[in-house]
Structure formats: C-alpha cells, structure tokens
C-alpha positions in Angstrom: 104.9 112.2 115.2 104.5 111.6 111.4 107.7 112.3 109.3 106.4 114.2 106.0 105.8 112.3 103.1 106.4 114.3 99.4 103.4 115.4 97.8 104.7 113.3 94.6 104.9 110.1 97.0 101.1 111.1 98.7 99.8 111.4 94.7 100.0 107.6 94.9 98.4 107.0 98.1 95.1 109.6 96.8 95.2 108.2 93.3 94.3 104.6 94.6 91.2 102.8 94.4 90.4 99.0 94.2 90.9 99.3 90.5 93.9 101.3 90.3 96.4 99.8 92.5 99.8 101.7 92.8 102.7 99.7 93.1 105.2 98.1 91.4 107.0 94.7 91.8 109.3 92.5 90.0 109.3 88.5 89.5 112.7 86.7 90.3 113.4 83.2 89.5 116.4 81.5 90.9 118.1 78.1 89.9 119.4 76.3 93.3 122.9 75.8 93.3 124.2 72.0 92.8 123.8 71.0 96.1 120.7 72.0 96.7 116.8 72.5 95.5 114.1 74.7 96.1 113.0 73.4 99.3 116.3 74.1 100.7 115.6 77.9 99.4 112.4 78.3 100.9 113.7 77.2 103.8 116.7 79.8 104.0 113.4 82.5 104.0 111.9 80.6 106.8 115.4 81.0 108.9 115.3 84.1 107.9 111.8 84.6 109.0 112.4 83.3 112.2 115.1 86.1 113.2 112.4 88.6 112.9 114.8 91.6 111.4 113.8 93.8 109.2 115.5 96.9 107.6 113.8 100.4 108.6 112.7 100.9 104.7 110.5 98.4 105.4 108.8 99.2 108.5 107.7 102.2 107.3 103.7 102.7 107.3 101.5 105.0 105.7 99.5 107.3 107.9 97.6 110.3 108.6 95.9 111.8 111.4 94.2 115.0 113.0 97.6 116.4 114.0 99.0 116.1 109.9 95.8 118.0 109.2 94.6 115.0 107.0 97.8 114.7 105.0 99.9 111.6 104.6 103.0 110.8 106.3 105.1 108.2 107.4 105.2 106.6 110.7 107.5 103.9 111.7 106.0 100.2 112.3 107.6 98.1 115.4 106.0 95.3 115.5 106.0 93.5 112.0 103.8 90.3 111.2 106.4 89.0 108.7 104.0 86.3 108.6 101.3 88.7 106.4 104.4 89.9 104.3 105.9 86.8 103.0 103.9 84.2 101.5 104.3 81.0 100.3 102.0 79.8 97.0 102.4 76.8 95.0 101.9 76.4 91.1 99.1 74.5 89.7 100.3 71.9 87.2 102.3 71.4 84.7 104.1 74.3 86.9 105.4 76.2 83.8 105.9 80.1 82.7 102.1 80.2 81.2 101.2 79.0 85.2 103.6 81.2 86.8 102.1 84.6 85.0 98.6 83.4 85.7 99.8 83.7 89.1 102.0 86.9 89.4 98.9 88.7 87.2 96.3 88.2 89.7 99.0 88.6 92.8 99.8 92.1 91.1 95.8 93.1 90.8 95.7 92.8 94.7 95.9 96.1 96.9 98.4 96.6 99.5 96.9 96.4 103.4 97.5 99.8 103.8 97.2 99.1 107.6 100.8 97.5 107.6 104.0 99.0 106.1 103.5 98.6 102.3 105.1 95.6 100.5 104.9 91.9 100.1 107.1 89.1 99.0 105.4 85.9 97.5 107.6 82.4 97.5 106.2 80.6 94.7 107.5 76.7 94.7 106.2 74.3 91.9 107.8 75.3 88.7 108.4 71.9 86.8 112.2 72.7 86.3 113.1 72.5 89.5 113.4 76.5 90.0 111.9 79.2 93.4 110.4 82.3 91.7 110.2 85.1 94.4 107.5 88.0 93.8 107.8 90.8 95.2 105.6 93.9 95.3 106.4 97.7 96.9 103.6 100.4 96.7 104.7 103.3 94.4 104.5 105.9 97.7 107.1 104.2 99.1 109.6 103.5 96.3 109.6 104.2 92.6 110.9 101.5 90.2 114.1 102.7 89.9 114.5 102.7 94.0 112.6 99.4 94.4 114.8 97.2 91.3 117.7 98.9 93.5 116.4 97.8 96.9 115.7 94.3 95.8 118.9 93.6 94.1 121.3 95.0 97.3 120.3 91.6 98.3 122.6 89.9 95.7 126.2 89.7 94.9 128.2 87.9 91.7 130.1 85.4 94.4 128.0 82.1 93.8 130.2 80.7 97.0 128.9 82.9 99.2 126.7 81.4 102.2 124.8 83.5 105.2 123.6 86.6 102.8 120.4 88.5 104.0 117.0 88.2 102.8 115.9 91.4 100.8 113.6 92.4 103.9 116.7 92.1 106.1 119.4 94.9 106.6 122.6 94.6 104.3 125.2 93.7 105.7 127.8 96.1 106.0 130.5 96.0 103.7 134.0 96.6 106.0 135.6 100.0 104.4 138.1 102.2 106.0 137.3 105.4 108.1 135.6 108.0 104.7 137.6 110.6 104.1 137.8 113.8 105.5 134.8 116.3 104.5 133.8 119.5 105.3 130.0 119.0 104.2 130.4 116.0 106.5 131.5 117.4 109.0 128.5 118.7 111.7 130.5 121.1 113.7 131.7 122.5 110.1 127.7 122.6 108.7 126.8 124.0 111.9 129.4 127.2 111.2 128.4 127.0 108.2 124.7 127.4 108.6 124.2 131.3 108.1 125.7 131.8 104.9 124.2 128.1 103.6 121.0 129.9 105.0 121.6 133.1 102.5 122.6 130.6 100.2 119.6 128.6 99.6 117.0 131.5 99.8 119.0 133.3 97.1 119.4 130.0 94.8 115.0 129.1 95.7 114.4 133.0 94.3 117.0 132.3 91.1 114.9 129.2 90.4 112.0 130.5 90.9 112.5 133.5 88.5 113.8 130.8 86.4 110.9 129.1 85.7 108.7 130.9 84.0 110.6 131.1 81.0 111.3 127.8 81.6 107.8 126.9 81.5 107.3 129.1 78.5 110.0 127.3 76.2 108.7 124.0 77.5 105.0 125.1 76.2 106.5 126.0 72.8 108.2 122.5 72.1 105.2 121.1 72.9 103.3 122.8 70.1 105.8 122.0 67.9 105.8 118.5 69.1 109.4 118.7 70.0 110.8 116.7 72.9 110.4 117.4 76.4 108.6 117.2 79.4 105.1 118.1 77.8 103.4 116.7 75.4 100.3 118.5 73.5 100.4 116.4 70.1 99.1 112.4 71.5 96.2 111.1 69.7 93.7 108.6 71.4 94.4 105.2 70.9 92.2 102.0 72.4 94.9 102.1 75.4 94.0 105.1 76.8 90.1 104.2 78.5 89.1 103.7 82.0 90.7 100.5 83.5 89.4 97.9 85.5 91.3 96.1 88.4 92.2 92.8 86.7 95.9 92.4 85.7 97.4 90.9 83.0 101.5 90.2 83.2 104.0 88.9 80.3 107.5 89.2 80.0 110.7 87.8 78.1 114.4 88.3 77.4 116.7 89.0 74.5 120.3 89.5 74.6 121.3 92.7 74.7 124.1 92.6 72.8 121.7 92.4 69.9 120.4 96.1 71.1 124.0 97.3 71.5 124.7 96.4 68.0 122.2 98.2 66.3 122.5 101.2 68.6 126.1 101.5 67.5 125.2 101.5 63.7 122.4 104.0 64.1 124.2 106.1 66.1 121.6 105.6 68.5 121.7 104.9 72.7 120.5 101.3 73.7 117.3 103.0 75.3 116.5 104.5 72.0 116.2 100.8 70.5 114.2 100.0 73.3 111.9 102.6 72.8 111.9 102.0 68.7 111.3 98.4 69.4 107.9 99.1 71.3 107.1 101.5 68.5 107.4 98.9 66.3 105.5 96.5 68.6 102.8 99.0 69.0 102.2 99.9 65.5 102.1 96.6 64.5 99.0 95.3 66.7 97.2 98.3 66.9 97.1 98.2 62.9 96.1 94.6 63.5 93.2 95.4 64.8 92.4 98.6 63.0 93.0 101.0 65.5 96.7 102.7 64.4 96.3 106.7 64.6 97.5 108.4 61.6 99.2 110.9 64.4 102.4 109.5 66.1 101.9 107.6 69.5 103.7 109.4 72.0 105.7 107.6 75.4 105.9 109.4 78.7 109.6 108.1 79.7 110.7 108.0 83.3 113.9 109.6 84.0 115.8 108.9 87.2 117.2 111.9 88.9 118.6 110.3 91.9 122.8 110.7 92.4 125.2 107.6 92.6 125.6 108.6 96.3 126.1 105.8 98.6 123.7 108.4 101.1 121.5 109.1 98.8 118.3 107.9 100.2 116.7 105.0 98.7 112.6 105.3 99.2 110.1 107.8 97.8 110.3 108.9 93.8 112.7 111.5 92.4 111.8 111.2 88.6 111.5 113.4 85.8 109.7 112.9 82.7 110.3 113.1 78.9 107.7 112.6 76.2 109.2 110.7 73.1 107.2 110.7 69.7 107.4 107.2 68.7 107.1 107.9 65.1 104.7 105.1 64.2 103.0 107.0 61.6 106.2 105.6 59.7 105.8 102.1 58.2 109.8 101.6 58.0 111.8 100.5 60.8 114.8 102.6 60.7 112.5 105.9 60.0 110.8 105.0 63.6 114.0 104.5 64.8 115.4 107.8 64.0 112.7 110.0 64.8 112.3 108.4 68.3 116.7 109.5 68.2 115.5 113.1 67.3 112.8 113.4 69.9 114.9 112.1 72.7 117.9 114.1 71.7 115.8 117.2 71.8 114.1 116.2 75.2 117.7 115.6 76.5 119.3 119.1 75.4 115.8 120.8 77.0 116.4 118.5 80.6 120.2 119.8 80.6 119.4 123.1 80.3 117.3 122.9 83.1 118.0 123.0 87.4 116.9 119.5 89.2 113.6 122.2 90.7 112.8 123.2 87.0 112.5 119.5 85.5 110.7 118.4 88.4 108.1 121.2 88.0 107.7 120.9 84.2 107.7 117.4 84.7 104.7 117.7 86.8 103.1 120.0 84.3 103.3 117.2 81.4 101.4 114.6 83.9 99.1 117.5 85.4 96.3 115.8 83.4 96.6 112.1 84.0 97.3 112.9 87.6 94.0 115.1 88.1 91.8 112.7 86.2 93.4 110.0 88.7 92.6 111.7 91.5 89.3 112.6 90.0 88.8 109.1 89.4 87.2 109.7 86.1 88.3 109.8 82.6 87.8 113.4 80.3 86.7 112.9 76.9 90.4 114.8 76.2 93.0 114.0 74.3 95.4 112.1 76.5 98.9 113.6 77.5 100.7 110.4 76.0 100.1 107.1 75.1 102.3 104.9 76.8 104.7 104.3 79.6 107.9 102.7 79.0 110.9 102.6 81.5 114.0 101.3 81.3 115.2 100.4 85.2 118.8 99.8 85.1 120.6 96.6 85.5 123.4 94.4 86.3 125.2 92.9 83.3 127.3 90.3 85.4 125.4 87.0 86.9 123.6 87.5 90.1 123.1 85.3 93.3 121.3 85.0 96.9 123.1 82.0 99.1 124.2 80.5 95.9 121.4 80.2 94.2 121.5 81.9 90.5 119.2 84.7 89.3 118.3 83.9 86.0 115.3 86.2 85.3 114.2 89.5 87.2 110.7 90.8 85.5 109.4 94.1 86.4 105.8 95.1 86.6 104.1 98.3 86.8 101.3 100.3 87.1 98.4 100.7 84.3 96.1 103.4 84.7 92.9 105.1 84.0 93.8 106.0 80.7 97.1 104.2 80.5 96.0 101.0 80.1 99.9 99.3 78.9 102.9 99.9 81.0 106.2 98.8 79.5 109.0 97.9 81.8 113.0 96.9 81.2 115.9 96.3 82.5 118.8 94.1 82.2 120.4 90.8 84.0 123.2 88.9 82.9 123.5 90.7 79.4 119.5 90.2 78.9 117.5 92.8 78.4 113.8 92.1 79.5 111.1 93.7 78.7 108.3 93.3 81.0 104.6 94.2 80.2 101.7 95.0 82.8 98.0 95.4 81.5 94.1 96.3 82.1 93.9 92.6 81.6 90.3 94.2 80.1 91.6 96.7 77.8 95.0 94.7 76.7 94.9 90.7 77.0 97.1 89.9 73.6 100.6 90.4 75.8 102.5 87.5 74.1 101.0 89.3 70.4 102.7 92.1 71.6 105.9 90.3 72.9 106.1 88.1 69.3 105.5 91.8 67.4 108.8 92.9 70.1 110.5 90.0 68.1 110.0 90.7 64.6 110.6 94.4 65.3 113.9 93.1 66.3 114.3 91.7 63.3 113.3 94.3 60.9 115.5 97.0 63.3 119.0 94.9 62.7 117.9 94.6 59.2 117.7 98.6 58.8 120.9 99.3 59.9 122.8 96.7 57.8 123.4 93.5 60.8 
C-alpha cells in the first residue's frame, strides 16, 4: 500500500518534463586529512558501499497505481542498486573549478530514474589540488533545499579525529542520550485518552482557520496592489529571465566571508539575508542594464521561507515552505536605496507571515505561485506578466569547520531548480564563516554566471561603501 504523498510534494513529480528537471543538489569538496588522499576517500565510499545500508529516506520510491486512483505516493524500495546511486566520474584536465562546473552543470541537467528511489551521489576524483568533490542530487518531491542541505550535512561533525562515521546514504548513528523526559503528548496511553477532546479540538481549530482565511486572503490581495510585501506579488515586470527554458544547465558558485555581510547588516540596521538579497539586486541590475534589458519597474524575488520546527522528530523529507515576495528595488541606481527598500519589503512581508496561522501562509503562499505552478503543469508559458522574477534562498548553515572521516569540508554549493519562466535560481548558505552563493541557469537563457558572480563582487563593494565600512 502507497503512503500519501502531499499534493505540494506530487506538484514536482507533474511539473517534470525532460526540460524541467525538479531537484536540487549541492556540490561538496573535501581536503583529505594529512595522512591521507583522495583515493583513500573514495575508497571509505566503496566500504561503505559494500555494507549495503541505507537509511529509510532513501529508499523511498515514487509511485502510483490503480488503487491511488492515479495519484502519487510513496512506496518503500527493498532492494537498492547502490551501484546506480553512487557514481564515480573523473575530471578531464587540468582538473580545476572551470572543469569541475562543466561537470556538475551537465550532471544537474540529467533526470532522476524515477523507477528507483529518487537521488544520486556522484564521486568526482581528478581535481589538480589533490581534493574528492562529492555531488549529490535529491528530487524536489522528496526533500526541499532546506530538508536536503540538512540531510546531507547530518553526515558531518566538527571532530576532525573522528574515524568510522557513516556515509550520507547510511543511517546516523545514534547519538547516546539519556531516557527523554517525561511527556504527556508523548505518551500513547495518555494521546489515546486524550483522543476525544483532541478530536473536538482540531475540528473547531480547521473551522477557525478556515473562517480565517478569507480575510486573510483579502488583506494579502490588497498588499499586493500596493506592492507591499507578502506572499503575492501583482507588480513584477517581464525581464529576459522569465521565457520558456530548455533542459541544458549552467552552474557557478563562489564564497565571501560572511563577516563582511554581518558588518554591513549591523550598520544598516538590516538582517544578513537582507544583504543577501540587496547584493543580487545589485548583481541583477547591473547585467541586465548591461545588456539593455533593466525594467524601469522593480524586479521582484519569490523568497523561500522554511516553516519546519527545530524538533529532533520533526520529519526530514517532503517541503513545508512558505513564500514571501521581496521588491528588489532596482529601479534605484544607489546601493544603500536598494538596500533599504529590499529592508522595507521584507519587514512588511514578515509582520503579514506573523500575523498569520502555519494553514493560512501555506495557502496564501500557494496563491502567490498559483501562476508559475499552472503554467508548469501546463507546460507552456502565458504571454502574462510573471508572478516574480527571481528565486533566491538562503539554506542555513554551519559556521564552525565541518568533516566526514577526517577529511575537511571546505565548500558546500547548492543548486536549484530553473523553470519555465524562471530561468535564474539563486542559492546560499554558509560553511565555515562563508557565505556562498550558488547560481543554477537555463544554460540557454543565462550563460554569463561568472558576469553575474564578478557584478555579486562589486555590489559588495559599493554595499560596505554605503553604509560607511
């Protein structure tokens, strides 16, 4: 029998089509430790490999059948060929970055087989300075990036001494803790006696919400008009970014400390995500003027917000986001203006999520991608203005040095998902006090990524000049 699979997880299963794959992924590169290379790496994967374990996340499989009526669910694989899922690749020479995204770009533009559970893990030998990058891709049905950059770093801890760890396939191992505390949700003789009035409970909470949410919807409408931030975005003019797509991938990515971003977040009275954002306004405006193509409206950024709970039992797979739309204020040719509308609009988006129920941002949420979603399952493009722009997420990250059987992490890339009409996705996080930003393209529609990396520089630049650094 199928276990149910959300109709927000199934969305990226319909969407897909040979040029619109859905899922995300992340490049890691690790630095052996002293007495070792990456040979001896590779071969800690093909121990693992050999013990044929795999965590239940993992074995999970796509599926659908007479008795699910058609829909999607999940069903749970026994038999895994870990032999399809991890792969070993080699770098042409010299074996350097340029090389290595060449590589992870066209790795990325490949579908899933959605005939086995859906993920793969690439181990990619032949960088010239001695270093294993690891690749790893998850389709979007099964985890969203904020659940997959989670899943793949449980597999590291800050002890470089530590020998025997997992691979990221395997189960964790299980961190020796007392007996929990006492709990009466925990309890299920307590839930059980508990179940009438829990019963009452929720059906009187699902009507509240529901009666809720049309004037929910109704003040989220209004912003909109008046471009004010939110989940819903009526205000995004078309820019060459937002046209049908073709399969091909294009991948770039680089670092920058973040102690730079912290800086000039703490004299603009700012959060470090609002840099973040500001700095891809700045990026943005700067090549799209390059090539003639700048709106005089304001790009607009669909923003992913995680809604999952710091719960160790909170479950890991599927996607539980919500969404707020930033103006990017690019019609502004100073720095420190972008800077502080992009504060405005994610202030006001903010107040409107707090004021909401976890049910009412989800469904406004779904109401500010309504018409990306149905053109994706359309698989067309309307001659419409778009919803928004961009995509940029900002996963977070670890800000203490990482390491897997003593080998260092020294970069952890995400990618992401372009789509019809989205052809730039913008990625971060952070690793050892770096923030990366990592960009995934229509390698069609948006080739220039290191333009748009060098314009992420000087944007930099001009944003620690505006604030006094």
């Amino acid at each position: 029998m199928l276990l149910p699979m959300s109709p927000t997880d199934s969305m990226f299963l319909l969407g897909e089509s040979r040029e619109h794959p859905m899922h995300v992924g992340a490049l890691a590169l690790f630095t052996p430790p002293d007495d070792g290379d990456a040979a001896d790496l590779s071969a800690l994967f093909e121990d693992a490999l050999a013990q044929d374990v795999v965590a239940p996340l993992f074995r999970k499989m796509a599926r659908r059948s007479v008795t699910s009526l058609g829909q999607w669910g999940w069903d749970v694989e026994t038999e895994i060929d870990l032999g399809h899922h991890v792969r070993r690749d080699a770098l042409p020479r010299p074996g350097g970055m340029a090389e290595l995204m060449v590589l992870v770009s066209r790795l990325h533009a490949n579908l899933l087989d959605r005939g086995r559970p859906l993920w793969e893990m690439h181990l990619i030998e032949g960088l010239d300075d001695g270093r294993l990058a690891v690749y790893v891709k998850i389709h979007h049905a099964l985890a969203d990036g904020t659940a997959a950059m989670k899943l793949l770093r449980s597999a590291l801890n800050q002890n470089p001494d530590e020998r025997g760890m997992p691979a990221p396939w395997e189960p964790p191992v299980a961190a020796t803790a007392g007996p929990r505390p006492a709990s009466n949700d925990g309890a299920p003789g307590t839930r059980l006696l508990q179940l009438p009035g829990a019963a009452s409970s929720t059906v009187r909470n699902a009507v509240g919400e529901i009666a809720g949410l049309v004037p929910v919807l109704t003040r989220t409408v209004n912003h909109a008009v008046h471009g004010r931030g939110g989940p819903v975005s009526l205000t995004a003019p078309h820019t060459l970014l937002n046209v049908p797509i073709s399969g091909a991938r294009d991948f770039a990515a680089r670092t920058w400390p973040l102690e730079r971003l912290r800086m000039i977040a703490k004299h603009a009275d700012s959060t470090i995500n609002d840099v973040v954002l500001a700095l891809c306004s700045g990026a943005l405006r700067t090549y799209l003027h390059s090539l003639d193509a700048l709106p005089t409206d304001p790009l607009v950024a669909m923003v992913p917000v995680s809604l999952r709970g710091q719960s160790e039992s909170e479950p890991e797979s599927g996607n539980r986001l919500g969404l707020l739309m930033c103006n990017l204020g690019t019609h502004h040719a100073d720095a420190g203006q972008r800077l502080a509308t992009v504060r405005t609009s994610m202030n006001e988006g903010k107040a409107t999520l707090r004021s909401m129920s976890q049910m009412q941002v989800l469904a406004t949420s779904a109401l500010g991608v309504a018409p990306l979603a149905m053109e994706m399952l359309a698989g067309r493009r309307g001659p419409w203005r778009p919803p928004f722009n961009v995509v940029i997420s900002n996963v977070a990250g670890t800000l203490t040095p990482q390491y897997w059987n003593g080998a260092r992490l020294d970069g952890f890339y995400p990618l992401s998902i372009p789509t019809d009409g989205q052809a730039l996705n913008i990625t971060c996080t952070s690793t050892d006090d770096q923030v990366v930003f990592g960009l995934t393209s229509c390698r069609r529609t948006v080739s220039d990524l290191a333009t748009i990396l060098d314009h992420l520089d000087t944007e930099l630049d001009a944003l620690e000049h505006a604030v006094g650094l």
